[in-house]
C-alpha positions in Angstrom: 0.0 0.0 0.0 1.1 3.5 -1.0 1.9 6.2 2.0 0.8 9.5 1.4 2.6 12.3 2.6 0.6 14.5 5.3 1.1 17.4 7.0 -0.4 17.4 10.9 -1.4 21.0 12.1 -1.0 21.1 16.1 -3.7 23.6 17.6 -5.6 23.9 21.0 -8.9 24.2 22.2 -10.7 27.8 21.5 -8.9 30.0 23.3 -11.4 33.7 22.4 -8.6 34.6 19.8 -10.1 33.1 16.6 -7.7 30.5 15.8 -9.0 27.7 16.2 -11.8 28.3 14.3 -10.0 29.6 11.2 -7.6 26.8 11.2 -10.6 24.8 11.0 -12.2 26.5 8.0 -8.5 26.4 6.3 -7.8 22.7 6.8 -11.3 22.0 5.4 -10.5 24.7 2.5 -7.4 23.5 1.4 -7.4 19.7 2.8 -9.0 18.9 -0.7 -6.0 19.4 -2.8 -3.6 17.6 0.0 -3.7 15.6 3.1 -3.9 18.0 5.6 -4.7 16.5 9.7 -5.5 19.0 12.6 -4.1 17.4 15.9 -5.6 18.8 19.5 -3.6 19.4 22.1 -4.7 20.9 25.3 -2.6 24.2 26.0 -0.3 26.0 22.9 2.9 25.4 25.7 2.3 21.6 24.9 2.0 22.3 21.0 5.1 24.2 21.2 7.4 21.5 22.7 5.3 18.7 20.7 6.2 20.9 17.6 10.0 21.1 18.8 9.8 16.9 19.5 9.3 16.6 15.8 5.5 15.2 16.1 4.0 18.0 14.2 4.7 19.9 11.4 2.8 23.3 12.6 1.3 25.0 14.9 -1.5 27.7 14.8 -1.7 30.2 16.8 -2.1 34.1 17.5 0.4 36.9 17.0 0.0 37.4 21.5 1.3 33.6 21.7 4.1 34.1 19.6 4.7 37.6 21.6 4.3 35.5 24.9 5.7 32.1 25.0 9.0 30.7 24.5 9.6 29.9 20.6 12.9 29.8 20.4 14.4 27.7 17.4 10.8 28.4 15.6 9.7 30.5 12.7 6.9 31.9 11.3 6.2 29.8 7.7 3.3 32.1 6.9 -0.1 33.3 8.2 -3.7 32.3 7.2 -5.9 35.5 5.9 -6.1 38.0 8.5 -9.7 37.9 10.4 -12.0 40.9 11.2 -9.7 42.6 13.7 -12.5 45.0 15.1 -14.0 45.0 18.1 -18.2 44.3 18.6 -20.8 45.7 21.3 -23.2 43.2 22.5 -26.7 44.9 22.7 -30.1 44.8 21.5 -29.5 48.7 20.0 -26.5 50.5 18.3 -24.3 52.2 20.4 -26.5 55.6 19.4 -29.2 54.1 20.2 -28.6 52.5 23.8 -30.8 54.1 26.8 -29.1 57.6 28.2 -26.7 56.1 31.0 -27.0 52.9 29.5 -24.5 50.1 31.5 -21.8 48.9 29.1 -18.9 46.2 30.3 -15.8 46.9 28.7 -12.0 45.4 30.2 -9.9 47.2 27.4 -8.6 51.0 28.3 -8.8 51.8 24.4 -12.3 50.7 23.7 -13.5 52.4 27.2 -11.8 55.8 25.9 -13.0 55.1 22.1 -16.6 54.7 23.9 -16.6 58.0 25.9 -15.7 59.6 22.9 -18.9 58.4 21.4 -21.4 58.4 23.8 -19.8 60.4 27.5 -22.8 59.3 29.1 -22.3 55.6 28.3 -21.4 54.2 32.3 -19.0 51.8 31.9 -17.5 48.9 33.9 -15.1 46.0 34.1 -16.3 42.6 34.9 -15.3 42.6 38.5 -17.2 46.3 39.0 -19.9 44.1 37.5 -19.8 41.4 39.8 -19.4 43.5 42.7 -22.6 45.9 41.8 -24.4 42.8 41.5 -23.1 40.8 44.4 -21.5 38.1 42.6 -17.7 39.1 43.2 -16.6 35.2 44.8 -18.5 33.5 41.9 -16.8 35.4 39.4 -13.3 34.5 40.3 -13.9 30.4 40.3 -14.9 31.1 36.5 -12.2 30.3 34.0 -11.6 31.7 30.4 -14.8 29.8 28.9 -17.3 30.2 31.5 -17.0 34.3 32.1 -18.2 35.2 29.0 -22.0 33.2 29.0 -22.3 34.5 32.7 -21.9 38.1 31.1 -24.7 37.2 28.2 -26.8 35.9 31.1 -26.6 39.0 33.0 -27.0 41.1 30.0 -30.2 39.0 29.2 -31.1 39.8 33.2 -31.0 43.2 32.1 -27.8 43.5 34.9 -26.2 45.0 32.0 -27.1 47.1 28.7 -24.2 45.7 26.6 -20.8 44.6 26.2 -17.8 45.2 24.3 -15.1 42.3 23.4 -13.0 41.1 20.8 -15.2 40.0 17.8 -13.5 36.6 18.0 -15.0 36.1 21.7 -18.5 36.7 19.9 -17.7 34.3 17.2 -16.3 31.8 19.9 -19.9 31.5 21.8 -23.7 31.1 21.0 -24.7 34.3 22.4 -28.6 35.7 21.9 -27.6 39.2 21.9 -26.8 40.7 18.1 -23.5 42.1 17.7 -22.8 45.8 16.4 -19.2 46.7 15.2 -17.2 49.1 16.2 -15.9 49.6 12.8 -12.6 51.4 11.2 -14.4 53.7 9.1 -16.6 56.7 10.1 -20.1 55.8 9.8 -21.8 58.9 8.0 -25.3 57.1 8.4 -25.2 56.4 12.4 -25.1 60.7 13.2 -21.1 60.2 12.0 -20.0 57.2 14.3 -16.7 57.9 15.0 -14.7 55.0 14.0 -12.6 52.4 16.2 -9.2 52.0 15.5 -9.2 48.5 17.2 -5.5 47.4 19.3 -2.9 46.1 17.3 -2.5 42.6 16.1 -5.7 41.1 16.6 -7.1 38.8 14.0 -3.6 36.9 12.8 -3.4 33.8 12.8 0.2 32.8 12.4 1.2 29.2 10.9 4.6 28.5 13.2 7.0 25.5 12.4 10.4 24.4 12.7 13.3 25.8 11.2 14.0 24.4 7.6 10.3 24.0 7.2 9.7 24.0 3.0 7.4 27.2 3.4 6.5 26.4 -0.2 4.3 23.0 0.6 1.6 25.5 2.2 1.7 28.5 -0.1 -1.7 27.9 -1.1 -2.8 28.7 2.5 -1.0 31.7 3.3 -1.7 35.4 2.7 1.2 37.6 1.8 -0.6 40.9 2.6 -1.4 39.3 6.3 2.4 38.4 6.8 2.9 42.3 5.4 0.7 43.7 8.2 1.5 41.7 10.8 5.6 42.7 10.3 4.4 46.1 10.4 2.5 45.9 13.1 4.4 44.3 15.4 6.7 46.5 14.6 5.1 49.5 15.1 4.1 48.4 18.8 7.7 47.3 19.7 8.8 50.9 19.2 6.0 51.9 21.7 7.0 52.6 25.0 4.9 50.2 27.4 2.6 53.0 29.0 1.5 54.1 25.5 0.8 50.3 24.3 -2.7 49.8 26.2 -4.2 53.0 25.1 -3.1 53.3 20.9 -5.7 52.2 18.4 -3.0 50.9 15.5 -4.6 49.0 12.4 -2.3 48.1 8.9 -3.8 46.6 5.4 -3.0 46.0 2.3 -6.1 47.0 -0.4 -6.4 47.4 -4.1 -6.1 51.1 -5.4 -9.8 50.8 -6.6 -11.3 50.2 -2.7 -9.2 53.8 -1.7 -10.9 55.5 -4.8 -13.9 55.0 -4.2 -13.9 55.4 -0.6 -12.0 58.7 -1.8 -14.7 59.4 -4.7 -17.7 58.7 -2.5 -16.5 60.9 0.5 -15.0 63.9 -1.5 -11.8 63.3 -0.1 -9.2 65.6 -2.5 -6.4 64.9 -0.5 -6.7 61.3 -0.4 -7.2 61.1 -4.1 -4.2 63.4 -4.7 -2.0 61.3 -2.6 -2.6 58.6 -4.9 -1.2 60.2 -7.7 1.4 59.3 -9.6 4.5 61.8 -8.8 6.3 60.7 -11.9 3.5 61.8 -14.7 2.7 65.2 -15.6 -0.9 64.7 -15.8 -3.1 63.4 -12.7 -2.4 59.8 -13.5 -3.1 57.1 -10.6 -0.5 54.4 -10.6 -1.4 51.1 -10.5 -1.0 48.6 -8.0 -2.5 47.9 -4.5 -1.5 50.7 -1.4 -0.9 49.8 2.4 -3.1 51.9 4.6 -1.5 52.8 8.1 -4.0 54.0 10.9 -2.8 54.7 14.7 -4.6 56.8 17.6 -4.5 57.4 21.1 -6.9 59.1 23.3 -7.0 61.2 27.1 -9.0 59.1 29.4 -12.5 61.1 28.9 -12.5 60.5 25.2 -12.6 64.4 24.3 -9.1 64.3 23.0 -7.9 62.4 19.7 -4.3 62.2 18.7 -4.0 60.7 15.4 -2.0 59.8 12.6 -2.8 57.8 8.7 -0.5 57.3 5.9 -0.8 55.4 2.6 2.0 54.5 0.7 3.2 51.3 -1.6 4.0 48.1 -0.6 7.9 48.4 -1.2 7.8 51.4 1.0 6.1 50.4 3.4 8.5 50.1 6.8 9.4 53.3 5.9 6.5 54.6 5.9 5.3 52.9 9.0 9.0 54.4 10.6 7.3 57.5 9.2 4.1 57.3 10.3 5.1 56.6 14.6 7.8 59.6 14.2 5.0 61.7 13.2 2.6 60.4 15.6 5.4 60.7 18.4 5.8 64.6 17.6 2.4 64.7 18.1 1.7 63.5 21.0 4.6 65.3 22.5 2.7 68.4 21.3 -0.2 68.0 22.6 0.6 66.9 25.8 3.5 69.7 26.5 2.7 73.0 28.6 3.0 75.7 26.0 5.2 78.1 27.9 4.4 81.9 27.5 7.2 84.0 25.4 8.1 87.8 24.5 8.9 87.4 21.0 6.7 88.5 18.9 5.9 86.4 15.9 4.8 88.4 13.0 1.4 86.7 11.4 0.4 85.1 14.9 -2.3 86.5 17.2 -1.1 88.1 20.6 -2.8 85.1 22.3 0.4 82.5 20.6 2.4 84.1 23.1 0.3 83.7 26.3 0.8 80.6 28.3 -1.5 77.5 28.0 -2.3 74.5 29.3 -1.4 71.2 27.5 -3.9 70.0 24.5 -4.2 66.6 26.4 -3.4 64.6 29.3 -3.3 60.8 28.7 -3.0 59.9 32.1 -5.8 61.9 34.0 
């Protein structure tokens, strides 16, 4: 009898973070045109050493495992199509729509600042706040991973709670009742201009990890070169972060065809978009063809009223720089707006007497 070569894919459980469900889909994708087996293991430390003892060719998981556990003597061979990367509110309404003073449950520092900027009289909470108001603080800590998130449907369907905002792969993870409205990347003009979420960075990757010497080219069907792209970027981009800033900056990075930015442009009457897209090289207004890498990063004070923020879109090939780019101008920024202007005596000719008063910083990120 013939052996067929296979490949065995090492994941875990769900673990909220979308892998294991997208490993799924690709293995049933792509497990037609070779033999493809997915192997279960119960925690990604086990998968890594089972990987490393050479029983297993990959293993699946998130761009926060890689960030987190030991993988040393491991590479990345590629990464699956990036998922949705936004985050969702749980509710029976739209965030415009929720009761005034509605109660919202939200862990993350960005999404509770993105939130207040949207709606300032939104209460919100973390899940221990809830469990406390409720008096259900010593149930809440026996609950593991899997369990926390139906008690917080429950207590939304109690009406405990209004809504809740997590991670659209937590949503996607569970059977929940409640309908999910996303906090999307682009300005609603429809919902009374929705300000749009710039979700944290490096959510929705799902990176395909393997052993050294791994012939990347036996799963090149499955991977995504614009994810890999993005994700290099990204991670990139937060490594240069200093820690404080990490949990409060909104960073997103993709690759899209030209024709998705002019039409976006087109349809908003953006002129400065559609000029940046230009063709420097041609005399006339010529766009030059080939697909653009959109950069997005923000950071907000703690009431929401504030927005530093930054975008760039440049080409593929220069692309770190522009990222490089991109945080040296959001850096400036920031150190802008959250300096004291001090008062001067030199007069500046063009600039109203007021320039050369004292004033208070723009923002403050940490009041």
């Amino acid at each position: 009898m013939e052996k067929s070569e296979y490949l065995v894919i090492l994941t875990t459980p769900s673990r909220n973070d979308g892998v294991r469900l997208q490993i799924e889909r690709a293995v049933g994708t792509h497990g037609k045109h070779r033999d493809l087996r997915l192997k279960q293991l119960p925690h990604i430390e086990t998968a890594i050493q089972t990987l490393r003892d050479g029983i297993g060719d990959i293993v699946a998981m998130s761009a926060f495992d890689w960030a987190n556990h030991d993988v040393d003597g491991l590479t990345i061979a590629g990464l699956l199509p990036r998922k949705e990367p936004t985050w969702v509110l749980v509710a029976d309404d739209k965030p415009e729509y929720l009761k005034q003073g509605a109660l919202v449950m939200c862990e993350h520092e960005l999404l509770r600042r993105q939130t207040r900027r949207m709606r300032p009289d939104i209460v919100l909470e973390t899940i221990d706040e809830v469990a406390d108001r409720i008096g259900a603080g010593a149930l809440v800590k026996e609950l593991d991973d899997e369990d926390i998130w139906p008690w917080i449907e429950e207590q939304r369907l109690q009406g405990h709670l209004d809504g809740f905002i997590v991670p659209r792969a937590i949503h996607a993870g569970h059977r929940m009742k409640g309908r999910r409205h996303t906090l999307g990347l682009q300005r609603d003009q429809t919902e009374n201009n929705r300000e749009r979420f710039v979700p944290p960075p490096l959510h929705g990757f799902t990176l395909l990890v393997s052993r050294k010497g791994f012939p990347k080219a036996s799963i090149k069907e499955m991977l995504d070169p614009s994810a890999e792209l993005a994700y290099r970027l990204e991670r990139a981009l937060v490594e240069s972060l200093e820690p404080s800033l990490r949990p409060i900056v909104g960073a997103y990075i993709e690759q899209r065809k030209i024709s998705t930015f002019l039409k976006k442009a087109s349809k908003d009457g953006d002129e400065a978009l559609l000029t940046s897209l230009l063709d420097p090289n041609k005399k006339r207004g010529v766009f030059k063809s080939g697909p653009r890498v959109e950069m997005l990063i923000e950071t907000l004070n703690s009431s929401g009223t504030v927005t530093a923020a930054c975008e760039r879109i440049v080409q593929p090939e220069n692309s770190h720089l522009g990222m490089v780019n991109l945080l040296k101008e959001f850096m400036e920024l920031l150190s802008v707006m959250t300096t004291d202007h001090e008062g001067t005596k030199r007069n500046i000719r063009g600039m109203p007497r007021s320039f050369m008063d004292p004033s208070p910083r723009l923002m403050d990120l940490d009041d």
